[in-house]
Backbone and ligand atoms as CSV (ligand in chain L), in Angstrom:
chain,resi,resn,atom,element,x,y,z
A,1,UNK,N,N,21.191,-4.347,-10.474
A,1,UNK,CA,C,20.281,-3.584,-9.613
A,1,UNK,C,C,19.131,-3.009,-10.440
A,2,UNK,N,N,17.887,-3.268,-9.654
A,2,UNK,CA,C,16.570,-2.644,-10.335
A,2,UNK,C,C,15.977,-1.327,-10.337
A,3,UNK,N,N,16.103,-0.499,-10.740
A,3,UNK,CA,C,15.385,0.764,-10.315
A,3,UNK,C,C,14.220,1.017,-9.925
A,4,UNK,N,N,13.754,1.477,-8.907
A,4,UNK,CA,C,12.335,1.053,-8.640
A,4,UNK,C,C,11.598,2.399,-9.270
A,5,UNK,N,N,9.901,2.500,-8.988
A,5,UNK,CA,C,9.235,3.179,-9.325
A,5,UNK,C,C,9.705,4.485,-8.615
A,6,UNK,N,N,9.745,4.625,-7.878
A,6,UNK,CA,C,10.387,5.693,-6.752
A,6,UNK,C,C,11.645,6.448,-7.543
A,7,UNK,N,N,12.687,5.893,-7.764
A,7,UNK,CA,C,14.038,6.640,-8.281
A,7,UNK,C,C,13.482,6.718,-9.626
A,8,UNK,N,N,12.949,6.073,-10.301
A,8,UNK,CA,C,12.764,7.084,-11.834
A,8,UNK,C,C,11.977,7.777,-12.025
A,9,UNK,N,N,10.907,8.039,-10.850
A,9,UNK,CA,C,9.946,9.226,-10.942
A,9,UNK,C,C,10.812,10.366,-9.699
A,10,UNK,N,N,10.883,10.354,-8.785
A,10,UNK,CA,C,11.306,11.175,-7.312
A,10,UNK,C,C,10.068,10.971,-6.802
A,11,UNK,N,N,10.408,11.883,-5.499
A,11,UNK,CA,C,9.338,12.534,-4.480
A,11,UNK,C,C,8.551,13.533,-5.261
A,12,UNK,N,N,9.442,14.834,-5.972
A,12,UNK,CA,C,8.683,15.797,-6.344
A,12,UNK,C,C,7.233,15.193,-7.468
A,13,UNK,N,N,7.238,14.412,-8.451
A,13,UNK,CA,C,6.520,14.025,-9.391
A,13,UNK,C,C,5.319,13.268,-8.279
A,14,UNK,N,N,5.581,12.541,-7.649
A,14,UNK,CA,C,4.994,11.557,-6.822
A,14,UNK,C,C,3.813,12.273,-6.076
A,15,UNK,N,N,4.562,13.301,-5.662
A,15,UNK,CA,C,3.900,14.005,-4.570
A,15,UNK,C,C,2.789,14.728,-5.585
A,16,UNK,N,N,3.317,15.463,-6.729
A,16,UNK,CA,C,2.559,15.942,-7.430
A,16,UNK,C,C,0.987,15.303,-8.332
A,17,UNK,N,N,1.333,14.033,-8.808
A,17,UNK,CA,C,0.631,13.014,-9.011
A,17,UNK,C,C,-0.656,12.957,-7.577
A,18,UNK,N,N,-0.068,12.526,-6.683
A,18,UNK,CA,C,-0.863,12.382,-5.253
A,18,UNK,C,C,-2.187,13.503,-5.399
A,19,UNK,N,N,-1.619,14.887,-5.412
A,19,UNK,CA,C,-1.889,16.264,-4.930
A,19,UNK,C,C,-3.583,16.180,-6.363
A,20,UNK,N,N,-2.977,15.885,-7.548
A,20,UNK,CA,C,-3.960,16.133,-8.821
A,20,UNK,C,C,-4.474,14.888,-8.395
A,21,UNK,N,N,-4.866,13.431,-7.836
A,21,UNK,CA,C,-5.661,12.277,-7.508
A,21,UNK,C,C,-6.617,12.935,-6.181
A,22,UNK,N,N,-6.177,13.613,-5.558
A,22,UNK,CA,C,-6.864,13.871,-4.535
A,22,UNK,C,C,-7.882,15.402,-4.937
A,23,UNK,N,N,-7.537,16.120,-6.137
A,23,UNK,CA,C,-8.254,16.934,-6.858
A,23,UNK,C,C,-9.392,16.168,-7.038
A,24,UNK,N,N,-8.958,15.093,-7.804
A,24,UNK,CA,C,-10.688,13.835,-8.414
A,24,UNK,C,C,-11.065,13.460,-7.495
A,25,UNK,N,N,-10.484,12.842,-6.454
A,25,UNK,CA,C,-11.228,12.608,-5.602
A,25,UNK,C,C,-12.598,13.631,-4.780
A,26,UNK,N,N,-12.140,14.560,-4.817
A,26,UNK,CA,C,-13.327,15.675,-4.269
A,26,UNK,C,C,-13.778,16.409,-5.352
A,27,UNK,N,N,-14.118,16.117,-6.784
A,27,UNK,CA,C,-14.398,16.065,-7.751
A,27,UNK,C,C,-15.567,15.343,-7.844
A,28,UNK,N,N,-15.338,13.772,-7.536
A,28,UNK,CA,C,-16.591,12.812,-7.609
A,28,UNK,C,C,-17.389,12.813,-6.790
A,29,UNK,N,N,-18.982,12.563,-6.927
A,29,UNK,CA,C,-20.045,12.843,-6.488
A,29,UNK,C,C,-19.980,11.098,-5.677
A,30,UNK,N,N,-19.461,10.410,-6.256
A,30,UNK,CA,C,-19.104,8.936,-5.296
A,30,UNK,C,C,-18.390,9.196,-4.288
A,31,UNK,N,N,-17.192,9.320,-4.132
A,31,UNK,CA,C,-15.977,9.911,-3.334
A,31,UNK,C,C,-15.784,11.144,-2.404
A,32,UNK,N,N,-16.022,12.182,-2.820
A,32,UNK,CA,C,-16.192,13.691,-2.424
A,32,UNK,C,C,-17.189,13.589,-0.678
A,33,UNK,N,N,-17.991,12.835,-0.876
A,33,UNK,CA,C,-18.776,12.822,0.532
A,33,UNK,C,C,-17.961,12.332,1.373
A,34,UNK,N,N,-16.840,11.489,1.258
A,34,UNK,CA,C,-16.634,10.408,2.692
A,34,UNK,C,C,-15.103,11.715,3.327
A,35,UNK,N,N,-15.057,12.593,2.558
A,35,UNK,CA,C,-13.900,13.263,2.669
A,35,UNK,C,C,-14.080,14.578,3.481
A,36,UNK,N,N,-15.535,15.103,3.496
A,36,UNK,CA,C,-15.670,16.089,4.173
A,36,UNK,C,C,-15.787,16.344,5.868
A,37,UNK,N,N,-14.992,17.747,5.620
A,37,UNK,CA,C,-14.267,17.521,7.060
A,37,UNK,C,C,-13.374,17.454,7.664
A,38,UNK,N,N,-12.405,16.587,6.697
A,38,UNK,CA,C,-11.679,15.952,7.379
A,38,UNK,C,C,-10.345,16.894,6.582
A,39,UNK,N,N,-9.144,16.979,7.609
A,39,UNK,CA,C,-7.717,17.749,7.258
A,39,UNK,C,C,-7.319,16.953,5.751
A,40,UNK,N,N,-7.444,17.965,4.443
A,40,UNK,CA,C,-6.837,16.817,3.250
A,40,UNK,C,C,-5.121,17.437,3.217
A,41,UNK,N,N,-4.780,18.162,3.948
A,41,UNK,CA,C,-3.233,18.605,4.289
A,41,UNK,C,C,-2.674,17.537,4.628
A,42,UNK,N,N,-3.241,16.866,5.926
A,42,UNK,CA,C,-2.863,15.513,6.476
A,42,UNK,C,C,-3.009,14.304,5.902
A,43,UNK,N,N,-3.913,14.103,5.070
A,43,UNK,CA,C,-4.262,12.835,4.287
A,43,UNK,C,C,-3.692,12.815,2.818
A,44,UNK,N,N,-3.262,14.242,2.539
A,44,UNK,CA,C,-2.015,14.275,1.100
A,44,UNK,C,C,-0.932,13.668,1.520
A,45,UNK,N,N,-0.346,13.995,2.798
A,45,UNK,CA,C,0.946,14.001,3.108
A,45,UNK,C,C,1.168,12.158,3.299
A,46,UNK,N,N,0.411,12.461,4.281
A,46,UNK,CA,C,0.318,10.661,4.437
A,46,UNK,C,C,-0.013,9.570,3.481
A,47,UNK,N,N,-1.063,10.230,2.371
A,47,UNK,CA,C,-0.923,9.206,0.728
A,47,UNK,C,C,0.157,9.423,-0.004
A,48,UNK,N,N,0.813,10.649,0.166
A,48,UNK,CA,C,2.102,10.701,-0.254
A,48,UNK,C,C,3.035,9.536,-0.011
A,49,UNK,N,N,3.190,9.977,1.683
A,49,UNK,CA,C,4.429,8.670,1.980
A,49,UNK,C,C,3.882,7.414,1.473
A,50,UNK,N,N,2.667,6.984,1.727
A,50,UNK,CA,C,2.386,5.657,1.455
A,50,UNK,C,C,2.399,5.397,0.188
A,51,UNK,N,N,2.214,5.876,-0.658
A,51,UNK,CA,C,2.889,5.703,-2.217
A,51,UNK,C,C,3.766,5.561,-2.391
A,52,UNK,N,N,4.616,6.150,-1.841
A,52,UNK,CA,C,6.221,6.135,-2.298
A,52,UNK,C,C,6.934,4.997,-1.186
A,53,UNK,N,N,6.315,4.796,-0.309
A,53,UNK,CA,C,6.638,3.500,0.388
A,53,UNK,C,C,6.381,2.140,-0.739
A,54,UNK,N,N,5.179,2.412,-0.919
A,54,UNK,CA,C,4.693,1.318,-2.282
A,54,UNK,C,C,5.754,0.862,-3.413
A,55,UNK,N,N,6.161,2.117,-4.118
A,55,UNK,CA,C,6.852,2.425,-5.029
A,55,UNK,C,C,8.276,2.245,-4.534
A,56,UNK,N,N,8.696,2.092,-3.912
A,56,UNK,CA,C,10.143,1.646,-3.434
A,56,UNK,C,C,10.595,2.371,-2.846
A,57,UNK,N,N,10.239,3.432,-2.458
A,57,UNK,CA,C,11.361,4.997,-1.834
A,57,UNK,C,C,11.548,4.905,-0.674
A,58,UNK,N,N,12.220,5.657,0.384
A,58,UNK,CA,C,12.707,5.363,1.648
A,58,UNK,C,C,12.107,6.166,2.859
A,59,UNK,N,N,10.326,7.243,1.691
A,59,UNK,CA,C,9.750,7.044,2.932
A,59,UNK,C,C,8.868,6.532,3.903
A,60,UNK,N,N,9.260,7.007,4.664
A,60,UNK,CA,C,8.285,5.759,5.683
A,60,UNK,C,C,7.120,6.402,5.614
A,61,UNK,N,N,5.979,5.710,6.143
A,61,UNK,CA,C,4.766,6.459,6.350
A,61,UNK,C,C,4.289,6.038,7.881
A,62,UNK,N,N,3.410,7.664,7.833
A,62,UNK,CA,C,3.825,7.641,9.667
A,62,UNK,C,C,2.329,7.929,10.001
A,63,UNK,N,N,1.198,7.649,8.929
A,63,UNK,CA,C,-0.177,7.529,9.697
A,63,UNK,C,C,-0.637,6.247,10.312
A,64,UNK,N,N,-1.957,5.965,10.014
A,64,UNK,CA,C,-2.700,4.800,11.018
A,64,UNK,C,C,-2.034,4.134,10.150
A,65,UNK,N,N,-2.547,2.562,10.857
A,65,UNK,CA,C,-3.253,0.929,9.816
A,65,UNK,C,C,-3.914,1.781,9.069
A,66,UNK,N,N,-3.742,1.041,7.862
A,66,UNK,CA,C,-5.217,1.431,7.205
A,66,UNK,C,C,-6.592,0.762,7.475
A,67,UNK,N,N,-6.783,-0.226,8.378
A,67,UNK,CA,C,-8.212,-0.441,8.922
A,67,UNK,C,C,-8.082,0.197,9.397
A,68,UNK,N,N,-7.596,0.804,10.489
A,68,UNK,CA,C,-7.918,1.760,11.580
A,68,UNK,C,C,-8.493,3.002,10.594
A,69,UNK,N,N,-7.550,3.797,9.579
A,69,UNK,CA,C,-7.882,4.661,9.440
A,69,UNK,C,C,-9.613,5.042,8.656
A,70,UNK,N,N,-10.111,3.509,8.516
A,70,UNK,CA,C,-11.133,3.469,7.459
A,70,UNK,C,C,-12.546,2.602,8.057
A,71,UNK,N,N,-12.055,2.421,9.042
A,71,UNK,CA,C,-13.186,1.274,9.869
A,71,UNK,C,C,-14.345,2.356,10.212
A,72,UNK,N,N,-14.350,3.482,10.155
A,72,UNK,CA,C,-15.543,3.835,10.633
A,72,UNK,C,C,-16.013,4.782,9.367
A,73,UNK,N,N,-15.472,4.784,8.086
A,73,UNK,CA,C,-16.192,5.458,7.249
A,73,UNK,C,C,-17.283,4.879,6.212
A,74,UNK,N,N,-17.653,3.632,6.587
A,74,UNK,CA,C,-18.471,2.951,5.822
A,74,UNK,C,C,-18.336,2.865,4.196
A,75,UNK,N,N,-16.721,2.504,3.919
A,75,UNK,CA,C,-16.687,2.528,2.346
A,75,UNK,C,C,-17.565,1.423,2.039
A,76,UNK,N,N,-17.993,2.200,0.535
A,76,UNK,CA,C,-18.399,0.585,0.193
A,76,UNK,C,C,-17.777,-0.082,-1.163
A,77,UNK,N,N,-18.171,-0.599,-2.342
A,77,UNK,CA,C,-17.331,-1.546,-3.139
A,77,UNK,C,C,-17.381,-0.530,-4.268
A,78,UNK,N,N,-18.162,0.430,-4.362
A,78,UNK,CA,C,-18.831,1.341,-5.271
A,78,UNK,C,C,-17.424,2.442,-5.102
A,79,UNK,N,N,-17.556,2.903,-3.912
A,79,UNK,CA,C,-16.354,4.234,-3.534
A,79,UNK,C,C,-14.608,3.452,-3.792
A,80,UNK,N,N,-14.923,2.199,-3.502
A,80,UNK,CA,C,-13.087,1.832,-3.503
A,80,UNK,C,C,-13.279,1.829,-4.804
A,81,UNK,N,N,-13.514,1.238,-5.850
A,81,UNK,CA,C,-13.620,0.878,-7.193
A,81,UNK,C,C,-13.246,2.476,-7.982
A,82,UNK,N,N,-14.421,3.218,-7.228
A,82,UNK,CA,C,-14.345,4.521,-7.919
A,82,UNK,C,C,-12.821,5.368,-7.586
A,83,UNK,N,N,-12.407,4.942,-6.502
A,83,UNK,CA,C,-10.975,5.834,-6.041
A,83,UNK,C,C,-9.481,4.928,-6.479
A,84,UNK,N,N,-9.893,3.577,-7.024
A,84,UNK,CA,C,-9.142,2.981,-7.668
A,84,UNK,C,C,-9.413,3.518,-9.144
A,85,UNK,N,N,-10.112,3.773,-10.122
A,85,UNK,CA,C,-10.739,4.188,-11.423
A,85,UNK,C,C,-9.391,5.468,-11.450
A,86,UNK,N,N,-9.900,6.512,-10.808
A,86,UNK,CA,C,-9.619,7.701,-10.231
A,86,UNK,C,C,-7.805,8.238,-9.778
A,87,UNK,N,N,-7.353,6.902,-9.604
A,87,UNK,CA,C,-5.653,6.958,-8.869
A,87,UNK,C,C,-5.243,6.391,-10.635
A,88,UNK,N,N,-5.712,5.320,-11.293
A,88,UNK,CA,C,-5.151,4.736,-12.571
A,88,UNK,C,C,-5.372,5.934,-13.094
A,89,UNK,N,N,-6.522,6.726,-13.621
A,89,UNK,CA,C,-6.164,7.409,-14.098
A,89,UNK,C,C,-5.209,8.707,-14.469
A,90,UNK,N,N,-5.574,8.980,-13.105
A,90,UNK,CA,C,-3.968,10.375,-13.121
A,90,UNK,C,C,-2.597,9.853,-12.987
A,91,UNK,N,N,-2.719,8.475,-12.547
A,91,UNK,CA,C,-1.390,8.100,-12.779
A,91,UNK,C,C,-0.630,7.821,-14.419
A,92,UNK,N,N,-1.446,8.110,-15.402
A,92,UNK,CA,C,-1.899,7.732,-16.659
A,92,UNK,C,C,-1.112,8.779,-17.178
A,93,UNK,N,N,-2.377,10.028,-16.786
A,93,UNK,CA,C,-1.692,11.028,-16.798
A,93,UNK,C,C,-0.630,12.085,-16.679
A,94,UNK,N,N,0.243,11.478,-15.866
A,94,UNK,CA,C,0.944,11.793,-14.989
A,94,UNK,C,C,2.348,11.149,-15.562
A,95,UNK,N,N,2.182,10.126,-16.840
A,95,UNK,CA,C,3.332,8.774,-17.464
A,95,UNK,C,C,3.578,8.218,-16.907
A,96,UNK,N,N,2.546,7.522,-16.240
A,96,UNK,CA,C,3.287,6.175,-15.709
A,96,UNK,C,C,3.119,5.167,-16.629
A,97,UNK,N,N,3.941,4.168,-17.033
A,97,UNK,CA,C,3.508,3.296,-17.854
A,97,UNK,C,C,2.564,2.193,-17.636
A,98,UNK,N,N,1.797,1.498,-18.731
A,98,UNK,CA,C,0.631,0.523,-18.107
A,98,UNK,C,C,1.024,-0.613,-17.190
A,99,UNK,N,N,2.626,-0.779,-17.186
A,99,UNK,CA,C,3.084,-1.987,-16.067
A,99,UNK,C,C,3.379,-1.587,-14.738
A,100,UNK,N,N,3.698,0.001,-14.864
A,100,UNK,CA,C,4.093,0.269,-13.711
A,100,UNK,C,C,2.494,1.219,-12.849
A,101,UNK,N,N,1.769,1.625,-13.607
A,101,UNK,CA,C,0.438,1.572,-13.162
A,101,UNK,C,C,-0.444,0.283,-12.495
A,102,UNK,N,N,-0.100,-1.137,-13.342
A,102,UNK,CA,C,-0.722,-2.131,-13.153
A,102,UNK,C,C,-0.060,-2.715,-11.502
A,103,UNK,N,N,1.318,-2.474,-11.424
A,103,UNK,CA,C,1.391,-2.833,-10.440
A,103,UNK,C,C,1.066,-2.272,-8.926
A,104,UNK,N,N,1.188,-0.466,-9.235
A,104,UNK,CA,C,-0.073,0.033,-8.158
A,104,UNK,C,C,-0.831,-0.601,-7.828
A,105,UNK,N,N,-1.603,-0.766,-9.013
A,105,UNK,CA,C,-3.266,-1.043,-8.557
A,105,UNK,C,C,-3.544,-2.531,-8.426
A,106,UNK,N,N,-2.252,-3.483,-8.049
A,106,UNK,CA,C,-2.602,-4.596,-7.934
A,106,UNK,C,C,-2.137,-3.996,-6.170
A,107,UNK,N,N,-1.501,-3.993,-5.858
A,107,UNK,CA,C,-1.002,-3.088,-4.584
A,107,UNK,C,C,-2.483,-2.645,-3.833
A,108,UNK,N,N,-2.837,-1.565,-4.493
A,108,UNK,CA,C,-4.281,-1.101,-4.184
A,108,UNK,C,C,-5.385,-2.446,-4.385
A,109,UNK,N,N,-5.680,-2.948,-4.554
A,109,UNK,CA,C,-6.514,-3.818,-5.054
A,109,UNK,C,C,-6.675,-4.908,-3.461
A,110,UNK,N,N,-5.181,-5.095,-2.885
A,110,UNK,CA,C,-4.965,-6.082,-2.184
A,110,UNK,C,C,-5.400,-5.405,-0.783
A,111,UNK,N,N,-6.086,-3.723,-0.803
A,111,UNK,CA,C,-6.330,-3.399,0.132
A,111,UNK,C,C,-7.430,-3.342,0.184
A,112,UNK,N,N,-8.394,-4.102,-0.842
A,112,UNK,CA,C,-9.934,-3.884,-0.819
A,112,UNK,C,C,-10.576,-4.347,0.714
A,113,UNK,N,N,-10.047,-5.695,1.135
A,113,UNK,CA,C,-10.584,-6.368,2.284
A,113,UNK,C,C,-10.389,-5.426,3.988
A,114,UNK,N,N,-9.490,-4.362,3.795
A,114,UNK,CA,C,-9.091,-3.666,5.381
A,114,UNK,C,C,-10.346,-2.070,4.774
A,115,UNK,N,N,-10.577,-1.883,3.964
A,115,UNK,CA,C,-10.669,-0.659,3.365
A,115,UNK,C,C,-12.225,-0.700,3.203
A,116,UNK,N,N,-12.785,-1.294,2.860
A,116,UNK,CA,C,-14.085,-1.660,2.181
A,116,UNK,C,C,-14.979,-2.193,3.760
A,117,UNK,N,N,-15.706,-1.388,4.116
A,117,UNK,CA,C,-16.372,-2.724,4.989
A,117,UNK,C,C,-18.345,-2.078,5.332
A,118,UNK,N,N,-18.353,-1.995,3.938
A,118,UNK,CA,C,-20.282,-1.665,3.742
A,118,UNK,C,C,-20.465,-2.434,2.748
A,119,UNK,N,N,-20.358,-3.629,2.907
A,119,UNK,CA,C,-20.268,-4.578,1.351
A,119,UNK,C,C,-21.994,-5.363,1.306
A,120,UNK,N,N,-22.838,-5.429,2.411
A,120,UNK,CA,C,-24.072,-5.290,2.510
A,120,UNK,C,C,-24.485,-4.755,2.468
A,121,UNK,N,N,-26.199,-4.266,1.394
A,121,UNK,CA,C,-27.402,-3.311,1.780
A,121,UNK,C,C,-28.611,-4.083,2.272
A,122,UNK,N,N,-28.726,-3.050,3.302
A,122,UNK,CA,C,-30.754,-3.602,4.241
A,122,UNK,C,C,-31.054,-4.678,3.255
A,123,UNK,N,N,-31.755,-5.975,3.797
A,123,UNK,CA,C,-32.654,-6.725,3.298
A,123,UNK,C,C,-32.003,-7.249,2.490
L,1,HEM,C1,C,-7.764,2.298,-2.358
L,1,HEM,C2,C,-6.987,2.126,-1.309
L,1,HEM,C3,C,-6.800,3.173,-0.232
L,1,HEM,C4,C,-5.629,3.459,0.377
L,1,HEM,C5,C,-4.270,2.792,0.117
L,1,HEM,C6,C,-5.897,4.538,1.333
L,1,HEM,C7,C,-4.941,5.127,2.130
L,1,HEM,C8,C,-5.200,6.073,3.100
L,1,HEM,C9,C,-4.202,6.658,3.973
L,1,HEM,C10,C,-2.713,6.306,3.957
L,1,HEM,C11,C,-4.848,7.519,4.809
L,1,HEM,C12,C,-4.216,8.385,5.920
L,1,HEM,C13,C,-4.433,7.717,7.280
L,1,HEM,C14,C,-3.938,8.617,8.380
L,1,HEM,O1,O,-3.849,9.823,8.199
L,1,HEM,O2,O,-3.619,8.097,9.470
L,1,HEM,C15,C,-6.252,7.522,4.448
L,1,HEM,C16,C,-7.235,8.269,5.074
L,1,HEM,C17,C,-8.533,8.390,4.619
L,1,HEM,N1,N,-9.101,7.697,3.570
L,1,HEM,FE1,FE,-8.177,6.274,2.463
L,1,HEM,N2,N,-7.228,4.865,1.279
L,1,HEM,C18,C,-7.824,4.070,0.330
L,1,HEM,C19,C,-9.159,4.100,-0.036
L,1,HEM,C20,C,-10.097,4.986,0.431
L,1,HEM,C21,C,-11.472,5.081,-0.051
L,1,HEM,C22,C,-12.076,4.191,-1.135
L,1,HEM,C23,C,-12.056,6.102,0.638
L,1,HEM,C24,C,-13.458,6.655,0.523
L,1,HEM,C25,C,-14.045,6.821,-0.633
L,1,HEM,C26,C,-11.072,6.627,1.572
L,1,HEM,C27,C,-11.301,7.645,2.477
L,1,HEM,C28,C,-10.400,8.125,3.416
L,1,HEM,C29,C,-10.699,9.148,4.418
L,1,HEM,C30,C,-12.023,9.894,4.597
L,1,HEM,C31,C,-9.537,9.304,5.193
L,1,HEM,C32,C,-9.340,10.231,6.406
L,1,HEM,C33,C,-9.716,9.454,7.653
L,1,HEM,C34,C,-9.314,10.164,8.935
L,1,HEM,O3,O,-8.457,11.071,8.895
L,1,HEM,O4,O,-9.848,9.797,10.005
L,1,HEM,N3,N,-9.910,5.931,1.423
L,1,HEM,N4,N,-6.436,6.627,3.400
């Protein structure tokens, strides 16, 4: 049996990790705009579960699709890149190792196409 990312970190670390990524996130002058406004109580909780869904753990996550939740904020390739930059790093921070980081962000990576959809400028 394999231990996943989930049982050798917990919830508590996970959650904590989450809580300091979403610090940078409204930190960056890239990122910080698409966020205002909006409940980050509700959008911790819910990147919470969805991490630890990622990571192997048993919880579920109980927000949108993620197109749904992102179709109308006009990310573009600049903001995902930067909030991918931004999650490696505190996860860094945080000890995760470079394989078990790498496989996040191949995870994240595979959500560029639902997530991303300002990938044109005028003209
Ligand atoms: C990199 C992969 C990403 C993942 C896995 C992800 C995941 C999520 C999740 C799980 C939610 C909660 C949805 C809900 O509450 O129903 C959410 C909401 C949100 N995300 Fe992302 N996200 C990503 C990238 C981004 C990027 C790049 C931005 C903008 C820079 C962004 C901006 C937002 C905003 C503003 C909300 C709140 C939307 C609302 O409540 O209507 N996300 N995201």
């Amino acid at each position: 049996m394999t231990e996943s990312i989930y049982d050798k970190y917990g919830f508590d670390a996970i959650s904590k990790a989450v809580h300091d990524f979403y610090g940078r996130v409204l930190k960056s002058d890239v990122t910080a705009p698409y966020f205002q406004g909006y409940n980050m109580t509700r959008i911790i909780q819910h990147q919470t579960q969805f991490i630890c869904m990622l990571l192997g753990g048993p919880a579920s996550y109980r927000g949108r699709e993620l197109e749904m939740a992102h179709h109308n904020l006009r990310i573009t390739d600049d903001a995902f890149e930067e909030v991918g930059e931004l999650l490696d790093e505190t996860l860094e921070d945080h000890g995760f190792t470079d394989e078990e980081r790498e496989f996040v962000m191949s995870k994240v990576a595979s959500t560029r196409g639902v997530i991303v959809n300002e990938t044109r400028t005028a003209g």
